[in-house]
C-alpha positions as CSV (number, residue, x, y, z in Angstrom):
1,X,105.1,100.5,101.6
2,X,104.0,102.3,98.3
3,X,101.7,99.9,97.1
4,X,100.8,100.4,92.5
5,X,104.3,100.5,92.3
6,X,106.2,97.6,93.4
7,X,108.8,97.9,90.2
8,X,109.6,101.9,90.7
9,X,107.9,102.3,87.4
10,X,105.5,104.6,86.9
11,X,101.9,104.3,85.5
12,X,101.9,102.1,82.2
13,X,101.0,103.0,79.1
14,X,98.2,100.7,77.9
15,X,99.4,98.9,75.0
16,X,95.2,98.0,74.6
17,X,92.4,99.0,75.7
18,X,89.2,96.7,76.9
19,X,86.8,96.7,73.4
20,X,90.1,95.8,71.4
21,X,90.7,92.9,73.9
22,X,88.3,90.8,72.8
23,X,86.1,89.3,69.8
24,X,82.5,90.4,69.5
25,X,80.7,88.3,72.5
26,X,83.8,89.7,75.2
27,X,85.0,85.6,74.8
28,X,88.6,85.4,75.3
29,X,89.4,81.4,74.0
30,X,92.0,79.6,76.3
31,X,94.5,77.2,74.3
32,X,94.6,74.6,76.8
33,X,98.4,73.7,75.6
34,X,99.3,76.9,77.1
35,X,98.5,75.1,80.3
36,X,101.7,73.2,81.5
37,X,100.4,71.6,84.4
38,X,97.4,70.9,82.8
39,X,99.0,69.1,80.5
40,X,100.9,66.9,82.5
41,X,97.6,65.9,85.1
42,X,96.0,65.2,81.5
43,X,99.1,62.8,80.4
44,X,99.2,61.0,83.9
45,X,95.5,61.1,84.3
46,X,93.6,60.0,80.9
47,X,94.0,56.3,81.4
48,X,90.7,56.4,83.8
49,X,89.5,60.2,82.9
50,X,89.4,59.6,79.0
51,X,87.8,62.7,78.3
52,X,89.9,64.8,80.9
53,X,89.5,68.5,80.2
54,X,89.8,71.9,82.3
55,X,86.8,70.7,85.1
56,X,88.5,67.5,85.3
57,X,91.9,69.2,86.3
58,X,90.1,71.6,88.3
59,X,88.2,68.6,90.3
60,X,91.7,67.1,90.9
61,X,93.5,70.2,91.7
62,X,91.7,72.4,93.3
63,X,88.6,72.6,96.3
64,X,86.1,74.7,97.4
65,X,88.2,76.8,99.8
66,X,90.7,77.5,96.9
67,X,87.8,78.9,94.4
68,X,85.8,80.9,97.1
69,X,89.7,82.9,97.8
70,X,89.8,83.1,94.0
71,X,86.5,84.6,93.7
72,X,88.1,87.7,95.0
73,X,90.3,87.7,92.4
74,X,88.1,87.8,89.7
75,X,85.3,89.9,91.6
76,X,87.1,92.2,93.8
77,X,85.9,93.9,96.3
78,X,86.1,98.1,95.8
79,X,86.8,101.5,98.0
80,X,85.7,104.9,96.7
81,X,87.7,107.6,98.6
82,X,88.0,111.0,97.3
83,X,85.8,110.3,94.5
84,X,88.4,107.4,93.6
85,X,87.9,103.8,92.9
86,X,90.2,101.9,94.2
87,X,90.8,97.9,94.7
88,X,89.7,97.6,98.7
89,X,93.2,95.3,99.0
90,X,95.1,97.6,97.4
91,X,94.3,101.2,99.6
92,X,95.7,102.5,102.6
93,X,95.2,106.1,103.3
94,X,99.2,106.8,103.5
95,X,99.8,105.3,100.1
96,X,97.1,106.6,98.7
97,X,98.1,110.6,99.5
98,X,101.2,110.1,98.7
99,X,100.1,109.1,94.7
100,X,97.5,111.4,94.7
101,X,99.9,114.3,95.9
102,X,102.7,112.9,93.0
103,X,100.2,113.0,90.6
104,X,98.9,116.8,91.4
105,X,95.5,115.2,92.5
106,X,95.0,113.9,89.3
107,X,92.4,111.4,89.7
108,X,92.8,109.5,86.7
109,X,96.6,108.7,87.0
110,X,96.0,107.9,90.5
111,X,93.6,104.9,90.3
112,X,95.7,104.3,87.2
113,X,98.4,103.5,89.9
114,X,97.2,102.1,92.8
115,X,94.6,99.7,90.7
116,X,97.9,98.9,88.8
117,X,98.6,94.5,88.7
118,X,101.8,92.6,87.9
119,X,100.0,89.0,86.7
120,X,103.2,87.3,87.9
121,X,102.4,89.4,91.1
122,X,99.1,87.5,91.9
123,X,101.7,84.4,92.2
124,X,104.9,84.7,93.6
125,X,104.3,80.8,94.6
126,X,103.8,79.3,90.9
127,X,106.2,76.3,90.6
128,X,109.1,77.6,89.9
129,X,110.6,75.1,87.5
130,X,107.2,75.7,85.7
131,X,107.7,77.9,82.4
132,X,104.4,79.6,81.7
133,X,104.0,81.3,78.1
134,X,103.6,85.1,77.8
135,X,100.2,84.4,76.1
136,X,99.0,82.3,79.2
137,X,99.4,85.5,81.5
138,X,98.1,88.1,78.7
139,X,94.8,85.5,78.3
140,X,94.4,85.7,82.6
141,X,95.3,89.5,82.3
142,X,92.2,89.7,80.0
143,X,90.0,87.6,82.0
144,X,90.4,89.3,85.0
145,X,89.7,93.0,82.8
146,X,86.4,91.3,82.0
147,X,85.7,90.6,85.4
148,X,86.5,93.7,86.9
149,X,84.4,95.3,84.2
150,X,81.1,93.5,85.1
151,X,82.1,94.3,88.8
152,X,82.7,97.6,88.3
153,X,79.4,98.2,86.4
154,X,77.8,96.6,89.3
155,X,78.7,98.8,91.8
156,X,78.7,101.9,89.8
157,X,76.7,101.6,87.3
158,X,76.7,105.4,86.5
159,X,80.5,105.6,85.7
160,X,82.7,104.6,83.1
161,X,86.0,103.0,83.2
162,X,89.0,102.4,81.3
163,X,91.2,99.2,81.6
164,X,94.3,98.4,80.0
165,X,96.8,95.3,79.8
166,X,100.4,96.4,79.4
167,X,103.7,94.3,78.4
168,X,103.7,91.6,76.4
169,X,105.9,89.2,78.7
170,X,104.8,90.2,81.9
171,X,101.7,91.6,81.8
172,X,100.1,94.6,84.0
173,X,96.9,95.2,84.3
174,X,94.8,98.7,85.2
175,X,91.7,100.5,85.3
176,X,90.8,104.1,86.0
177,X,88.1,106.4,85.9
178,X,87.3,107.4,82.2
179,X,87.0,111.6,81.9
């Protein structure tokens, strides 16, 4: 399985880039009406939570299991093959010649691909009567950018990195080697 291309579509164009993400301090705000579940444990649970906000849903909703599996998420873990960074989940040695060989070895275009994201991707188990707004996935797109950043930086400090969000409905994500 070809893994950075589960649509058939090829490496997306950034429609933004990381510094024009964000305001000054890299603090991407969260509307919590965007959050329809949210709302509704917020509704049904304010009578005896009064001041119920975004810890309060997460104490209700989630455990300790739940955020260690998401701390992956939002602090991957990373390969470097072939002088290529690459999401650890996301490589396997087939995949990865085969979009290193389409690309011409261009090393750029192929952690472009294999580090590519579908947001709705990350959760083919949502509720599916749940409608989530476009802005809700671009604000986790951005989130996760920031994370993957800081990781990134961590574990090579002495390279540089370009990440990019693309469509505006249902967002991608990326990040590649800058140079």
């Amino acid at each position: 399985m070809l893994r950075g291309n589960g649509r058939g579509c090829g490496v997306a164009r950034p429609v933004a880039i990381m510094e024009e993400l964000f305001d000054a301090k890299g603090n991407p705000p969260l509307d919590p009406s965007l959050l329809p579940i949210f709302q509704r444990y917020k509704q049904e649970n304010e009578h005896w939570i009064p001041d119920f906000d975004l810890w309060s849903y997460l104490n209700l909703r989630a455990d300790i299991d739940l955020a260690a599996a998401f701390s992956k998420l939002f602090w991957p873990d990373f390969v470097e093959i072939d002088g290529c960074v690459l999401l650890a989940l996301h490589y396997e040695r087939d995949n990865f010649e085969h979009w290193k060989e389409h690309f011409d070895g261009n090393r750029s275009a192929t952690e472009a691909m294999i580090n590519h994201v579908h947001i709705h991707d990350l959760f083919v188990n949502s509720a599916s009567r749940v409608e989530y707004p476009a802005e809700l996935k671009q604000y986790l797109g951005k989130v996760l950018l920031i994370c993957w950043r800081h990781a990134l930086e961590d574990a090579f400090p002495s390279r540089h990195f370009v990440f990019s969000i693309a469509g505006p409905s249902e967002p991608s994500i990326s990040f590649y080697q800058a140079g």
